[in-house]
N, C-alpha and C positions, 0 to 999 in steps of 0.2 A: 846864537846869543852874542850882543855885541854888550861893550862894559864901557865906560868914557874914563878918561884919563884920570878925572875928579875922584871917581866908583872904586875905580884903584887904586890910587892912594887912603881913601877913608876905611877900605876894605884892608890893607897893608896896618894902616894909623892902629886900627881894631881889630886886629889879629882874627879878622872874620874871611874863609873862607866864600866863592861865590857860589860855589855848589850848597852850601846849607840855605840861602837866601833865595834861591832858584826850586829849590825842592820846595821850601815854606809857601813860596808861589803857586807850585803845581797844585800842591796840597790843597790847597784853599783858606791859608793860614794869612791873609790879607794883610797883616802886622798892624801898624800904627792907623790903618783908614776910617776915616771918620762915616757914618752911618750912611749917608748918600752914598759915597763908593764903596760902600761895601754892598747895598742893592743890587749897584751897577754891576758889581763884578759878577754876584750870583744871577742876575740876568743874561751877562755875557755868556755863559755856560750853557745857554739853551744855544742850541747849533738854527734854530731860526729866527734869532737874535743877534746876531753874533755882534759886541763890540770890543772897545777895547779891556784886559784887564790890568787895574792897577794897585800896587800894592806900595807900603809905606816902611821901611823899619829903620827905627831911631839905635842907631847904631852906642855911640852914646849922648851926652849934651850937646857936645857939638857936631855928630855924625850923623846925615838923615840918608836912607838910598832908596830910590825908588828904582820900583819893577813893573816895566809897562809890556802887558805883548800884545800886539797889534789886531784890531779885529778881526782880520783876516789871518791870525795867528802866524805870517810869514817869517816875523821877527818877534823878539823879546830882547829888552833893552832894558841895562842898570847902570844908572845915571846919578847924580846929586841934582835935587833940587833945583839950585844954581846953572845947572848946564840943558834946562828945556826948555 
């Protein structure tokens, strides 16, 4: 898992742990995603599909973090908005 320098401070700013945001992922608990990705994510999940999955969580009004893991599931990345 990699975090961006942004991810960490809003996670620090929001007294949020990145292991709770990581498991919400695994879960399939997609957070703030709007209806298209949340398709996408649950078509991700077919292993002869494979893309990428992306999740949203509005941390507060001014904290958004996304969680992307790569279609090839090599990596998973928690980033700001701002930093993709």
């Amino acid at each position: 898992m990699l975090m961006t320098s942004g991810a960490i401070e809003a996670m620090q700013r929001c007294r949020t742990k990145p292991s709770v945001l990581i498991i919400r992922h695994l879960c399939g608990d997609w957070g703030d995603v709007d209806a298209s990705d949340a398709r996408a994510n649950e078509r991700a999940l077919n292993p002869n599909d494979p893309l990428r999955v992306f999740s949203v969580y509005k941390l507060s009004p001014d904290d958004t973090l996304w969680v992307i893991t790569e279609h090839d599931r090599s990596i998973t990345t928690v980033l700001t908005p701002e930093e993709y």
